[in-house]
Backbone as JSON, one array per atom type, in Angstrom:
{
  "sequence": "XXXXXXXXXXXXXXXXXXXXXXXXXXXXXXXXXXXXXXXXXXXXXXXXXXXXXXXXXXXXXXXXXXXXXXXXXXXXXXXXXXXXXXXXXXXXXXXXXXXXXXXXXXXXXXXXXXXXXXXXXXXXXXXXXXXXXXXXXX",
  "N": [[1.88, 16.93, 12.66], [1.58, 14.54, 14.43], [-1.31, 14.53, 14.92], [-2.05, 13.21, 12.54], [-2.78, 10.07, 11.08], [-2.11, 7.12, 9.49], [-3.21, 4.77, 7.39], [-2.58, 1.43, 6.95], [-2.67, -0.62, 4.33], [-3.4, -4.22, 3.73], [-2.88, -6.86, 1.74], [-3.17, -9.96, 2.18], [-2.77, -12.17, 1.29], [-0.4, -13.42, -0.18], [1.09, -14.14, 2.35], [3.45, -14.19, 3.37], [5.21, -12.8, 1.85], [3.92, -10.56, 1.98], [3.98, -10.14, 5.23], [7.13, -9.22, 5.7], [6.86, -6.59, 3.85], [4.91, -5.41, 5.18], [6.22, -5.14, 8.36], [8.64, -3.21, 7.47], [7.48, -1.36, 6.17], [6.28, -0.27, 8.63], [8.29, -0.14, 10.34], [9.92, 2.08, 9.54], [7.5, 4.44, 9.64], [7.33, 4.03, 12.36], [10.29, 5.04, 13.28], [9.99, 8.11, 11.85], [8.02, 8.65, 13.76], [5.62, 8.7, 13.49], [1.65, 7.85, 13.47], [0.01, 4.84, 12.83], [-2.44, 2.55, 11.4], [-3.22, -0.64, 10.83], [-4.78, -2.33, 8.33], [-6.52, -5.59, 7.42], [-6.93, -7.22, 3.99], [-8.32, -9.79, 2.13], [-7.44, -9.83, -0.87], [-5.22, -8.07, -3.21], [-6.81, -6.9, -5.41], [-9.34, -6.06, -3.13], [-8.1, -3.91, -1.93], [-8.26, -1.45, -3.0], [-10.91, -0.97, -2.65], [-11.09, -1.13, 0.26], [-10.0, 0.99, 0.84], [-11.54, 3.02, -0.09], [-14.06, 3.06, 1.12], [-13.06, 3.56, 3.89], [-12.45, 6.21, 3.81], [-12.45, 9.49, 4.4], [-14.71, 12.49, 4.68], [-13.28, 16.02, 4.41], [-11.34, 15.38, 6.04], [-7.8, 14.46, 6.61], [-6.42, 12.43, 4.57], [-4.85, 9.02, 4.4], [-2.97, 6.65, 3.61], [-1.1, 3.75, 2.88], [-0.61, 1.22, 0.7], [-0.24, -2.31, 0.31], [0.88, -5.34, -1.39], [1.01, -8.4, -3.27], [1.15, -9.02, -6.24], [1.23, -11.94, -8.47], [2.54, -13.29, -11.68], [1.01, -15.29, -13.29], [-0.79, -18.42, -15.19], [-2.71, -17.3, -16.65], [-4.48, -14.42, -17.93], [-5.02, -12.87, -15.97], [-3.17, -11.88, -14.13], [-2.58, -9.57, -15.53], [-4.81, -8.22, -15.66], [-5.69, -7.57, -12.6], [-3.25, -6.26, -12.03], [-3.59, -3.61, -13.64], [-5.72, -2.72, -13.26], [-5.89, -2.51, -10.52], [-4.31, -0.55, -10.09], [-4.79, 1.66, -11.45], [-7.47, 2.16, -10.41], [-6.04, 2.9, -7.94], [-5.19, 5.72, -8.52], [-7.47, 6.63, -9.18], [-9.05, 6.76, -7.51], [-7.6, 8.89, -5.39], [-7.65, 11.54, -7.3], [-10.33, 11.54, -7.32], [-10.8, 12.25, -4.94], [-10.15, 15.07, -2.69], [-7.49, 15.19, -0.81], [-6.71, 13.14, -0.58], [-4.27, 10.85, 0.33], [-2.32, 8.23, -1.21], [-0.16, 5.78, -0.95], [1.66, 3.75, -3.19], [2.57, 0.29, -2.46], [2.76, -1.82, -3.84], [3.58, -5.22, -4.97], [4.37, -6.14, -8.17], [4.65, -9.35, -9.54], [6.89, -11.11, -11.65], [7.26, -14.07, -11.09], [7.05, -16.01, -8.2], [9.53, -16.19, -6.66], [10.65, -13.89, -7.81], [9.16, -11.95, -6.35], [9.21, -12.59, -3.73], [12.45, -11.72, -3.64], [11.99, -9.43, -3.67], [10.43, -8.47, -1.48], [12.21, -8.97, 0.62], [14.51, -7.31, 2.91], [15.38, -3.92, 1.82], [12.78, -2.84, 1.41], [9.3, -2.83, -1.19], [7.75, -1.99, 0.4], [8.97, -0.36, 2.66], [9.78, 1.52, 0.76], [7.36, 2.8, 0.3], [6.5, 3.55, 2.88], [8.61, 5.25, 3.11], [8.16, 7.28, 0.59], [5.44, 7.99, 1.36], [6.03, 9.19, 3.9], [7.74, 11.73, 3.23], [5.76, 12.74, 1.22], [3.87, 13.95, 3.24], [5.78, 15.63, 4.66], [5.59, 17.58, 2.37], [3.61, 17.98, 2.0], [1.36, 18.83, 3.81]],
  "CA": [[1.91, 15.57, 12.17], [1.01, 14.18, 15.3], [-2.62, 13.7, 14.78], [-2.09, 12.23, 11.4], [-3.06, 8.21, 11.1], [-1.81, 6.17, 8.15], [-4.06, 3.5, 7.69], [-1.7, 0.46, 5.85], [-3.9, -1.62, 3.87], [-2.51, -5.0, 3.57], [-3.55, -7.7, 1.4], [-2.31, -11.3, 3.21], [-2.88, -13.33, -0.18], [0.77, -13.66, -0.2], [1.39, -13.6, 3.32], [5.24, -14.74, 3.6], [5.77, -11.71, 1.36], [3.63, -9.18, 2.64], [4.55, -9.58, 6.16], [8.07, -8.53, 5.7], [6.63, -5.45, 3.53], [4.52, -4.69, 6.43], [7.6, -5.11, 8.64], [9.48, -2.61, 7.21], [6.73, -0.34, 6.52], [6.45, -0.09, 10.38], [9.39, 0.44, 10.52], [10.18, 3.72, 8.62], [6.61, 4.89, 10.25], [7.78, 4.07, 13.57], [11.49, 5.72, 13.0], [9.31, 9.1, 11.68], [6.73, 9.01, 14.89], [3.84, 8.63, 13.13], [0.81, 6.74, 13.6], [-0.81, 4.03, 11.93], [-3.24, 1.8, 11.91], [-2.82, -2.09, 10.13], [-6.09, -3.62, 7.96], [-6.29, -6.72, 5.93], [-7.93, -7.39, 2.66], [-8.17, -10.81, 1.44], [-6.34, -9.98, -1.78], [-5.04, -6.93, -3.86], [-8.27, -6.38, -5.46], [-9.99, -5.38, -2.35], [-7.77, -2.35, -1.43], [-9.33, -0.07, -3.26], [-12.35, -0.99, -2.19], [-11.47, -0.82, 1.63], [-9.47, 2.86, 0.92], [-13.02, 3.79, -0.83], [-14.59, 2.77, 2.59], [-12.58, 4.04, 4.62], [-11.73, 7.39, 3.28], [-13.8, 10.64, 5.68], [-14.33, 13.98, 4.27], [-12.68, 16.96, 5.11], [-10.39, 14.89, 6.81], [-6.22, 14.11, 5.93], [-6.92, 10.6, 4.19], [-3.02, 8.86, 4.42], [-3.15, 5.45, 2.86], [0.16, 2.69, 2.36], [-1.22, -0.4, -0.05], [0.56, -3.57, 0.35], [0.3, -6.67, -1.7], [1.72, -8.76, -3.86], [0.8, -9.96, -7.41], [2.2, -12.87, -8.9], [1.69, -13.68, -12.63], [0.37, -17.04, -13.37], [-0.69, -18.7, -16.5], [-3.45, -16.79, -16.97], [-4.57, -12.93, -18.2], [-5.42, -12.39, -14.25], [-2.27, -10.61, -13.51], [-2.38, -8.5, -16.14], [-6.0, -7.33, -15.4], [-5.5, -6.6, -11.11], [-2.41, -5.19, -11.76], [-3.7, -2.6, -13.94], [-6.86, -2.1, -12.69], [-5.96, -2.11, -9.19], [-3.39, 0.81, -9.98], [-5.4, 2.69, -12.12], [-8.23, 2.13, -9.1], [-5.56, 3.83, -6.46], [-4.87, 6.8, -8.86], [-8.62, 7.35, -9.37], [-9.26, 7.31, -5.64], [-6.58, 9.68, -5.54], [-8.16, 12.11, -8.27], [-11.64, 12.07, -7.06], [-10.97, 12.65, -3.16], [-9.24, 15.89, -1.79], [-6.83, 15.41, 0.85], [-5.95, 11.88, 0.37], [-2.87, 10.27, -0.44], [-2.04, 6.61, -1.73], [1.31, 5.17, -1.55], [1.41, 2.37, -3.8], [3.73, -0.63, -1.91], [1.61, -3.24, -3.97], [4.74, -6.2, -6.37], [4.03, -7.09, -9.14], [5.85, -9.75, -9.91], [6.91, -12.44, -12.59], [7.29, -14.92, -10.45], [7.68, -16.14, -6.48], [11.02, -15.77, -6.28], [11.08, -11.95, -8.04], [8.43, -11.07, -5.35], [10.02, -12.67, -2.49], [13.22, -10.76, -3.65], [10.92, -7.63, -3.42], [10.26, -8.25, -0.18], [13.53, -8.87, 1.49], [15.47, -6.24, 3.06], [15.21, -2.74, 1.36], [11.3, -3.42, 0.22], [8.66, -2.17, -1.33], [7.23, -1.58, 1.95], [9.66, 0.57, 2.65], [9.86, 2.7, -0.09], [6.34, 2.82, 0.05], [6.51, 4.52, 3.36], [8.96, 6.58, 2.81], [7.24, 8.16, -0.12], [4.21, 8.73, 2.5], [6.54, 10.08, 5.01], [7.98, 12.63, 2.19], [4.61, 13.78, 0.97], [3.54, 14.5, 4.56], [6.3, 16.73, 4.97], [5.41, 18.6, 1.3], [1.88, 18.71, 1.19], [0.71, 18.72, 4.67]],
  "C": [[1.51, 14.57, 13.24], [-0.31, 13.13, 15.35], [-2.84, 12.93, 13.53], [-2.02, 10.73, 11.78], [-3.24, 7.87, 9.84], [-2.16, 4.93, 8.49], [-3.14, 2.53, 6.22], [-2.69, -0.58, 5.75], [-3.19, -3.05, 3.06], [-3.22, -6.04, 2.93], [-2.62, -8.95, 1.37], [-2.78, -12.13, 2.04], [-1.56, -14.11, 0.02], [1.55, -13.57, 1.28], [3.24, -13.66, 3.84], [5.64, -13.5, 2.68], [5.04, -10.26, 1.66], [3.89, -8.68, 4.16], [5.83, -8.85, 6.71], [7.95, -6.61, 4.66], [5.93, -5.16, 4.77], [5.47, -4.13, 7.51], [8.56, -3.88, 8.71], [8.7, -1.3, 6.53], [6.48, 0.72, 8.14], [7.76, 0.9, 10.54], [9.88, 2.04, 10.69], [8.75, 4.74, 9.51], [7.05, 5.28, 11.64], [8.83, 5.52, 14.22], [10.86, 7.31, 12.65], [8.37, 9.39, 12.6], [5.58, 9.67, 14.31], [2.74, 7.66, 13.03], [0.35, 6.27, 13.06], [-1.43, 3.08, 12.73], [-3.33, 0.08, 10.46], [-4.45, -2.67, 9.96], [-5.96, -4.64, 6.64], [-6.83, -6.88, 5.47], [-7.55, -8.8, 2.79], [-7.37, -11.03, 0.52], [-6.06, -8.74, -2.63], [-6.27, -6.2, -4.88], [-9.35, -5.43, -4.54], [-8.9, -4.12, -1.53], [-7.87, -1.14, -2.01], [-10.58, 0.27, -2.63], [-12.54, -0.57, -0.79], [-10.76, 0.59, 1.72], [-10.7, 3.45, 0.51], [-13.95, 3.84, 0.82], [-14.07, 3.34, 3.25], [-12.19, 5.7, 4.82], [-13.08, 8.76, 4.57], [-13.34, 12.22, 4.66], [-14.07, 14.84, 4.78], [-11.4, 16.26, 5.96], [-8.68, 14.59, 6.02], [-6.77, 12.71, 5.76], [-5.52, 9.96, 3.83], [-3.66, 7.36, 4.12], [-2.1, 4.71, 2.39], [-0.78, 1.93, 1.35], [-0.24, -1.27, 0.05], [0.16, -4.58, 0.12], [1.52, -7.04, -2.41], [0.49, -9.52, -4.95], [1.92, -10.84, -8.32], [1.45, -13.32, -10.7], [1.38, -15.37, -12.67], [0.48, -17.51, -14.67], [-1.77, -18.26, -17.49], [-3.3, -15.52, -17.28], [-4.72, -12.16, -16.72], [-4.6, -11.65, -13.87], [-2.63, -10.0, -14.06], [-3.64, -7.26, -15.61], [-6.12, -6.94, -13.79], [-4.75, -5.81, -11.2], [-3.06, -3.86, -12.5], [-5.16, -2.03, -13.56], [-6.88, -1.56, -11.23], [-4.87, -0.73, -9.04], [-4.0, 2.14, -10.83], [-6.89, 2.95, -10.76], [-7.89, 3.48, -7.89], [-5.53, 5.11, -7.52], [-6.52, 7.24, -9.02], [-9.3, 7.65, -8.1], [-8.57, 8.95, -5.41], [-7.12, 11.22, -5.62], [-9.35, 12.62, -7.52], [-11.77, 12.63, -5.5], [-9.9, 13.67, -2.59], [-8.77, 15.09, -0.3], [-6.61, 14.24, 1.11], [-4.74, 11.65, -0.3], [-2.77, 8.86, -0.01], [-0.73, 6.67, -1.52], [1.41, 3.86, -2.08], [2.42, 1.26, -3.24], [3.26, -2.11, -2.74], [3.25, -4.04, -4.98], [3.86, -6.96, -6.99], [5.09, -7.67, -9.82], [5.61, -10.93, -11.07], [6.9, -13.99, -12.02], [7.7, -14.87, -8.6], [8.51, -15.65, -6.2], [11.35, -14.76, -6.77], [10.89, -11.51, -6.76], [9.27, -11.31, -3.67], [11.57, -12.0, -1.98], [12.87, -8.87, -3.13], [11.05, -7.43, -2.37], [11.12, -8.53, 0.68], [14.26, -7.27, 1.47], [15.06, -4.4, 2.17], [13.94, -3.29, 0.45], [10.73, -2.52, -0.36], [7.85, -1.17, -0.44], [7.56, -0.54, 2.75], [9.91, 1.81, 2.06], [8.23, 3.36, -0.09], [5.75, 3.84, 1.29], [7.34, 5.29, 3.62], [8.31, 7.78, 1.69], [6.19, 8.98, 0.59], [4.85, 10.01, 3.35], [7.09, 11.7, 3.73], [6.72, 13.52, 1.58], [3.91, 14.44, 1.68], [3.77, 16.01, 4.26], [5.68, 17.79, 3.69], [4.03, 18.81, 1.16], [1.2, 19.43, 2.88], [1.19, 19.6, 5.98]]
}
């Protein structure tokens, strides 16, 4: 596990709530001695796009996501959130040897998401899941 590098893909849209998921992503990474590497998207949309980029063949492909979606008053949530999760599972699907952990909130409002992201986060769970599939697949 050593040479493994989990690349956390962070989308700073929401930055007051993704830096404490980042945060505490670290964390749990840290606490497990494993390495990562921290890139930012613009907004939850583009992390598929930069895990599609980023991804190497033959290689272990380790992957956090971290965002936050907020609904609005528009159809706009509805259509990132499900596209951008149906996105990570088709990454997923089509590429041996990688793994997604989804850390992305979707939330109803500010104050859900900012709940999200306090203390025991998504961020968190998000790499523990990673750290857990390590150990079972890898």
């Amino acid at each position: 596990m050593k040479k493994l590098k989990i690349k956390i893909i962070v989308a700073n849209y929401y930055q007051e709530i993704t830096d404490p998921l980042t945060q505490s992503c670290i964390e749990i990474l840290d606490h497990n001695k494993l390495k990562y590497e921290i890139l930012t998207v613009p907004g939850v949309y583009e992390i598929p796009q930069m895990i599609k980029w980023k991804i190497k063949t033959n290689n272990y492909n380790l992957f956090i996501a971290l965002g936050c979606v907020i609904k609005g008053e528009t159809y706009h949530f509805e259509v990132i959130s499900d596209s951008v999760g149906k996105a990570l599972l088709d990454i997923v699907n089509q590429n041996k040897n990688t793994l997604i952990s989804n850390g992305i909130i979707n939330a109803y409002s500010k104050s859900q998401a900012i709940k999200r992201s306090n203390s025991k986060n998504k961020g968190a769970e998000a790499a523990n899941a990673m750290v857990k599939m390590i150990k079972c697949l890898i």
